[in-house]
N, C-alpha and C positions, 0 to 999 in steps of 0.2 A: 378558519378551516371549514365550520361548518356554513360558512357564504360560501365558496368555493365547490361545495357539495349540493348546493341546495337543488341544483337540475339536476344532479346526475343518482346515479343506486348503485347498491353494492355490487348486483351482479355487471352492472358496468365496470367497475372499480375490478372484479374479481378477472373480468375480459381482457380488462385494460394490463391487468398483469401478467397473463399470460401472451398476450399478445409481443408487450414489452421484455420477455425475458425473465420476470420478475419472480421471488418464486409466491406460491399461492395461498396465502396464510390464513385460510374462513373459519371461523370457530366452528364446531361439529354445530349439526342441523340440529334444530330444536331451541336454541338461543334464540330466543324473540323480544319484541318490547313488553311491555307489562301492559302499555294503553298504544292497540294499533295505532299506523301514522307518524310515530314516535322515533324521530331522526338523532344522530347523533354523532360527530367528527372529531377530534380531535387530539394531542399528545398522551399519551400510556402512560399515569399513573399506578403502577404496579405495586400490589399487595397480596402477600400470601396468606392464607386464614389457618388459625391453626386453633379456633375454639373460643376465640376472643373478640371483641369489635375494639380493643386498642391500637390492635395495626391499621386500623384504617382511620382513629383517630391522631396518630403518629403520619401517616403519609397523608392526611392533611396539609400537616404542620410543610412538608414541602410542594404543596400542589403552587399551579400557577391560572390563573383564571383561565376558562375554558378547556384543561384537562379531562380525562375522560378516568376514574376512577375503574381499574383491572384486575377481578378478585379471581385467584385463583383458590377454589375451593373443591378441588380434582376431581370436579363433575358430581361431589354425592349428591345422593337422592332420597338421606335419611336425616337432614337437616335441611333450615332456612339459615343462611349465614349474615342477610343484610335486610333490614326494614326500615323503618319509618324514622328512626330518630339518627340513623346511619345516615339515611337518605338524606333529610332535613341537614345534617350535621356539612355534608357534602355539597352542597347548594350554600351553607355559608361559608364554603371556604373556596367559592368561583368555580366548585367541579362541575362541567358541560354534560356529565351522564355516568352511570356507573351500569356495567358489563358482569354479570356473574357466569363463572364456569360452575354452575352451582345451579340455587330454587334462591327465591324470596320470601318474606312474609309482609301481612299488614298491607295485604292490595289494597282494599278501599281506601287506606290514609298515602299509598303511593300514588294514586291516580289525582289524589285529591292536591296532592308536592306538585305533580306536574311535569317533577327532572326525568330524561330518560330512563328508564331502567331495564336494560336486557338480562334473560336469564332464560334457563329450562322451565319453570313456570314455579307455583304458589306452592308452602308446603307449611301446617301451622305451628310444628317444634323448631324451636333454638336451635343450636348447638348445648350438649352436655358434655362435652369433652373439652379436656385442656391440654391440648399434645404440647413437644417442646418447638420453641421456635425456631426457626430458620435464620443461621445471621443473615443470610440474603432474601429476606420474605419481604425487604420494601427496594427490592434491586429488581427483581426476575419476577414471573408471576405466568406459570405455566396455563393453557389453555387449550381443550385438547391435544392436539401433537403439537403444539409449537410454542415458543418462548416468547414472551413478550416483555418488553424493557422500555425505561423513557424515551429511547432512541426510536417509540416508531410510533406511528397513527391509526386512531383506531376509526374505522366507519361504520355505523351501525342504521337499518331502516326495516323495515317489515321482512326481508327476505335473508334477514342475520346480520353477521359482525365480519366486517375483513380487517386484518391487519398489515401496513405498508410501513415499510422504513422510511423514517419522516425523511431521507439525504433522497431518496425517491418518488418521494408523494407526488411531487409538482410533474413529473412527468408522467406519472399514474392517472394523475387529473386530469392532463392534458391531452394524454390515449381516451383518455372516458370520454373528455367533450368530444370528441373526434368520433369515436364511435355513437356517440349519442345522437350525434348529426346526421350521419349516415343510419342507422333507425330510423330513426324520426323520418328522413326523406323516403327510406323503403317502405314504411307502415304507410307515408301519403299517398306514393303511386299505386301500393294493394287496394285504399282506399278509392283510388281514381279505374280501378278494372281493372293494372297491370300487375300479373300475379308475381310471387317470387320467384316461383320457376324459370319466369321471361328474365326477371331482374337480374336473377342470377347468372342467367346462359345456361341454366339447368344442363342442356342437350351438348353443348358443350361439355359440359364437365364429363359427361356420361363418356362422349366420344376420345376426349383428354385420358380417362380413365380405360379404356377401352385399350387403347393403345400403350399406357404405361400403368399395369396395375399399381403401382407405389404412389402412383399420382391423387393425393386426397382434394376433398372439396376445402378444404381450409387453404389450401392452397392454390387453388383456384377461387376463393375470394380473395384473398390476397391480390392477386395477379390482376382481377377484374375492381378492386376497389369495396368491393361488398360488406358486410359485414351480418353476420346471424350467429355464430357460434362465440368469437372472440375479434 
């Protein structure tokens, strides 16, 4: 999965789902890696935290190499719920990256692990609390407004985390290369002096738009092959 990712980004992935129908599942903004650069693909290993680091040595015990470890830890911002011996722990059991809805700790010994690590950023207290657990805490694993289960893919790179139903990925990947190609050629010709406004038919759309207010520019890239928003 993450060969399959390796040209493309999330905000392609995030295009490519809106483009497709799909619906749009990004973790709230502020999820980043721990060491810019830091890519990450793969199936949703999902675990709920509830004060303990045994559920995440329990979904382990079911990961499959190149999983992406999915903690949902409902965003607080008064603990760290995953560090170093988590991390480490995860890297020997083939997990591709682990994703916090939550902080971290133990940055300099994460940088130095190497595995992906997305979160809202550093914070130096544990967890002190022991809530009760969830019988579905290694099922489901909430993330901002949306649910995430082994059933989908998780993409993570400098500009966040999207989520796609893995029965979907392949043609989520397939809109991305596509729009990526169409980029790539529009950023060449802005390069070469042909602005996007030409590329676009700018003036067109305006006159399209003139005569039919309902008529958007998304639909007039559409029409014309373009691509800049999705």
């Amino acid at each position: 999965m993450l060969k399959d990712f390796a040209e493309l980004s999330t905000p392609l992935i995030a295009d490519a789902c809106v483009r497709l129908g799909e619906p749009l599942r990004a973790a709230p903004a502020g999820i980043l890696p721990v060491v810019p650069g830091m890519r990450v693909a793969g199936r949703a290993l999902p675990a709920r935290h509830y004060g303990s680091v045994d559920v995440f040595l329990e979904a382990f015990a079911y990961a499959e190499p190149g999983d992406v470890l999915v903690i949902d830890n409902a965003g607080r911002d008064d603990e760290a719920c995953v560090g170093d011996l988590a991390v480490l722990e995860a890297e020997a059991a083939g997990v591709a990256g682990v994703v916090v809805w939550g902080l971290h700790r133990d940055t300099p010994d994460l940088v130095g692990i190497g595995l992906p690590v997305f979160s809202y950023g550093r914070h130096a207290p544990g967890p002190v609390r022991l809530d009760p657990r969830d019988p579905d805490a290694l099922l489901t694993a909430r993330f901002g407004d949306h649910e995430v289960t082994d059933a989908d893919v998780v993409f993570g790179d400098d500009d966040g985390v999207v989520f796609v139903s893995a029965a979907r990925a392949a043609a989520v990947l397939e809109a991305a290369r596509t729009l990526f190609h169409t980029e790539r050629e529009q950023a060449r010709r802005m390069r070469a002096g042909e602005t996007l406004r030409a590329q676009t038919r700018f003036d067109a759309y305006l006159a399209g738009r003139a005569e039919d207010p309902s008529y958007t520019f998304r639909q007039h890239l559409r029409r014309i092959g373009g691509a800049i928003e999705e």
